[in-house]
N, C-alpha and C positions, 0 to 999 in steps of 0.2 A: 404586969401587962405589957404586951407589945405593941410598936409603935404601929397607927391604923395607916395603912395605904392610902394614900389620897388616889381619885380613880376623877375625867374628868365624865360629868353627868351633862357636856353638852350635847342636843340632838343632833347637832352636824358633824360632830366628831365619831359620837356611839355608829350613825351611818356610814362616814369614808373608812370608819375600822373595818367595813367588809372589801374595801378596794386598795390594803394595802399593795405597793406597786405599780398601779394604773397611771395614766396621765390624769393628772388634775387640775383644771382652772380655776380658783378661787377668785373671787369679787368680796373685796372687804366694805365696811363701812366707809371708808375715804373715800372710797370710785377706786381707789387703786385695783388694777387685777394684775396675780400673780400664779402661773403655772410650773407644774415640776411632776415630777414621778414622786408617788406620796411615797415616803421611804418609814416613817415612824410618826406615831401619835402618842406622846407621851401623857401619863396620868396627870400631869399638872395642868395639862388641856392648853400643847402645844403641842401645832404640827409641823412637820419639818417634811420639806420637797429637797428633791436633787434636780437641778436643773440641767439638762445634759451637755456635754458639749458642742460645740457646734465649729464647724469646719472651717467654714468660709465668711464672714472674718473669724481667725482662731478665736475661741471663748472657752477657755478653762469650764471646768465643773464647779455650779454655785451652789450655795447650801443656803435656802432661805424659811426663815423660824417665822407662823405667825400664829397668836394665840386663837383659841376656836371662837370666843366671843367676837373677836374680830370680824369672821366672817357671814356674808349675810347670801351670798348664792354659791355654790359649789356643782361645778359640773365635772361629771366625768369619761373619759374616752373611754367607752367600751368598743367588745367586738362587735362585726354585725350576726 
């Protein structure tokens, strides 16, 4: 037999998988909020942003991981 794919079955992740790309806010459990361009949601049921650079003060490109149980509100930048 082969080995089974783990896939993650949380409801906030199965939804932001239709906006991979987008800008996204996350609000986790802590109060912390962190945004990024959703760039991948991996089966283990972690998401991973790119946070873009930014000009003025220079900021490098940040890659920030957080798991989807984590999160407890997720908004996302659509168009109008």
């Amino acid at each position: 037999m082969g080995k089974k794919k783990k896939h993650c079955h949380d409801s906030i992740c199965q939804y932001l998988s239709h906006y991979m790309s987008s800008e996204v806010t996350l609000t986790l459990e802590s109060g912390q909020i962190v945004s990024g361009e959703l760039v991948k949601i991996k089966e283990n049921g972690l998401i991973v942003l790119q946070e873009t650079n930014i000009i003025s003060p220079f900021i490098e490109d940040l890659t920030t991981i957080v798991r989807c149980r984590d999160v407890v509100i997720a908004t996302i930048q659509t168009a109008p």
